[in-house]
N, C-alpha and C positions, 0 to 999 in steps of 0.2 A: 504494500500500500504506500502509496507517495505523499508526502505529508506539501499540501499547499500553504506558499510564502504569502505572506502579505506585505506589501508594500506602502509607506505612508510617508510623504516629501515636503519638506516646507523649504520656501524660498522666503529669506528678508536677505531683500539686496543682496550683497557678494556672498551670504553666507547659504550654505545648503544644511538642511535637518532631512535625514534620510533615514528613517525605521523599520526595521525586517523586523517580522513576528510570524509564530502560527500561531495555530489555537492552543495549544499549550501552555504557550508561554503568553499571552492575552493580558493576562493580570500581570504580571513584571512590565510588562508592556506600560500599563499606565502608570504603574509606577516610577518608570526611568521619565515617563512624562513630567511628574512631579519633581523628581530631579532635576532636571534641565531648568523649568521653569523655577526652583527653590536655588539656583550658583547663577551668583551677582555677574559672576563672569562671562555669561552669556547673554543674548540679547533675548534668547525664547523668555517668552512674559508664561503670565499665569492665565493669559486669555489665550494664547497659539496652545497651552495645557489644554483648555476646557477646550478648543475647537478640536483637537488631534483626537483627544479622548474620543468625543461624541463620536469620528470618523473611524476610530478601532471597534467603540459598540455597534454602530451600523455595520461593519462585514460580518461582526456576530451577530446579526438579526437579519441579513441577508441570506448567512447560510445556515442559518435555522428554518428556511420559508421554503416550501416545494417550490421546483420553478414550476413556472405559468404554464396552463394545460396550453396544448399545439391548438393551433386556428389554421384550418382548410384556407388556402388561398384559391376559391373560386375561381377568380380572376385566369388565376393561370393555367385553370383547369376546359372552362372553357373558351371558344374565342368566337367572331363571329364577323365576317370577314365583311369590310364597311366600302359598300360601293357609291356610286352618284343617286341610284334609287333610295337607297339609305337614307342619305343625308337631303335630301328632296322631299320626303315621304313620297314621294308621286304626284305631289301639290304642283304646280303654277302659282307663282306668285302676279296674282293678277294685275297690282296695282305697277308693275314694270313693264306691263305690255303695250 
């Protein structure tokens, strides 16, 4: 079984915030959030915290949700080939004559 990454990126200006996680490790996850956001040293605030978080909880509620049952694409099933009688109906446009 292959254990899927997740990936979560914050750009301020020159700097890059780049986080690997799985589902494992989920919860450590927000907690290096609160790290980053708790060292003066850095410029990640305590709001890029609460926004990154929300975005680790949403993959977890992502893939907790069935995906979405399949929809028949009609369309492509039938077709129906569009001639000058078509788009006419067979009418005269009278008021052109």
């Amino acid at each position: 079984m292959s254990t899927e990454i997740n990936v979560l990126a914050l750009v301020k200006g020159n700097e890059r915030y780049v986080f690997l996680f799985d589902d494992d490790n989920r919860v450590e996850m927000l907690r290096q959030l609160g790290r980053f956001a708790a060292n003066p040293e850095l410029s990640f605030t305590w709001y890029d915290a609460a926004v990154m978080s929300q975005k680790v909880r949403e993959t977890a509620l992502a893939e907790r949700q069935p995906p979405p049952p399949r929809r028949f694409d009609l369309a492509s099933r039938f077709s129906l080939p569009i001639t000058d009688d078509v788009l006419t109906d067979g009418f005269e446009d009278e008021g052109a004559a």
